[in-house]
N, C-alpha and C positions, 0 to 999 in steps of 0.2 A: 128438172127432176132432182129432187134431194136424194142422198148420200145414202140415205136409210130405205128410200126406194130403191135405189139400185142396189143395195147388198140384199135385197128381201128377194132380187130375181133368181139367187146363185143361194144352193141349197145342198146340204151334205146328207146321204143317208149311206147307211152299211151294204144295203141290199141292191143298190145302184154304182154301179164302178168299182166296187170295194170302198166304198165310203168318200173316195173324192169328191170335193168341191165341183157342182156341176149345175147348168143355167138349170133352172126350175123345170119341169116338164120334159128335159128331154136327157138325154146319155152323152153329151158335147159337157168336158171335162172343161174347169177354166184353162186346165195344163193346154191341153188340145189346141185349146184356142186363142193362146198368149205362142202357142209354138208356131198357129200356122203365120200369126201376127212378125215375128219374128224373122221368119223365112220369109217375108215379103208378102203376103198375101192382103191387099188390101180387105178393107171393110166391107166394100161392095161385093167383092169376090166371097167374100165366106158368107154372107148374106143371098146370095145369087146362090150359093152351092148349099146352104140348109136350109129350107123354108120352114116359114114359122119363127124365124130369128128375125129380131131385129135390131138398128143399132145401139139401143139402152141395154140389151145385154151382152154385147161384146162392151160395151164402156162399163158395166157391170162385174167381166171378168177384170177390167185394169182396175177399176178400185178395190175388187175385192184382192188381186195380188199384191198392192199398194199399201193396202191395209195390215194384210198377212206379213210383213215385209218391216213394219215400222219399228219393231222391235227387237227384229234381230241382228243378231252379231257376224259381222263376216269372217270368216277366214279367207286369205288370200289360193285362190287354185296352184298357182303356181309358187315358188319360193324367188323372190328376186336375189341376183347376183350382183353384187356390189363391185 
C-alpha cells in the first residue's frame, strides 16, 4: 500500500474528538492508538479489541505520527546535569 493510501485512512474533523486526527469511520484517535502501542499492546490485541480495524490503519496511525513529527523541533523534557 502507498504512503498516500494510508494517510487517506486517518482523517481530522472539528465535530469528531475535537478535531483530532482519527482513523476514518470511526472515533479511535491516532493519540489513542500510538498510546495503546506504546503500553505494550500488540497489533493483534487492538485489532481483536475494535472490530472493523485492520492492520493498514494502525500502520496508518504510525506514518501519520511519523509524518507529523518530521518537522519539528525538540525540546529536551528534562534539563541535563553536567
Amino acid at each position: 500500500m502507498i504512503e498516500q493510501e494510508l494517510l487517506n485512512r486517518i482523517t481530522s474533523n472539528q465535530k469528531v474528538m475535537v478535531g483530532k486526527p482519527t482513523i476514518k469511520g470511526t472515533r479511535l484517535t491516532v493519540e489513542y492508538i500510538l498510546n495503546l502501542l506504546a503500553h505494550g499492546a500488540t497489533v493483534t490485541e487492538i485489532l481483536e479489541e475494535y472490530e472493523g480495524l485492520v492492520e493498514a490503519d494502525i500502520r496508518a496511525c504510525l506514518l501519520f505520527a511519523s509524518r507529523s513529527l518530521e518537522s519539528t523541533i525538540f525540546m529536551p523534557l528534562t534539563a541535563e546535569i553536567a
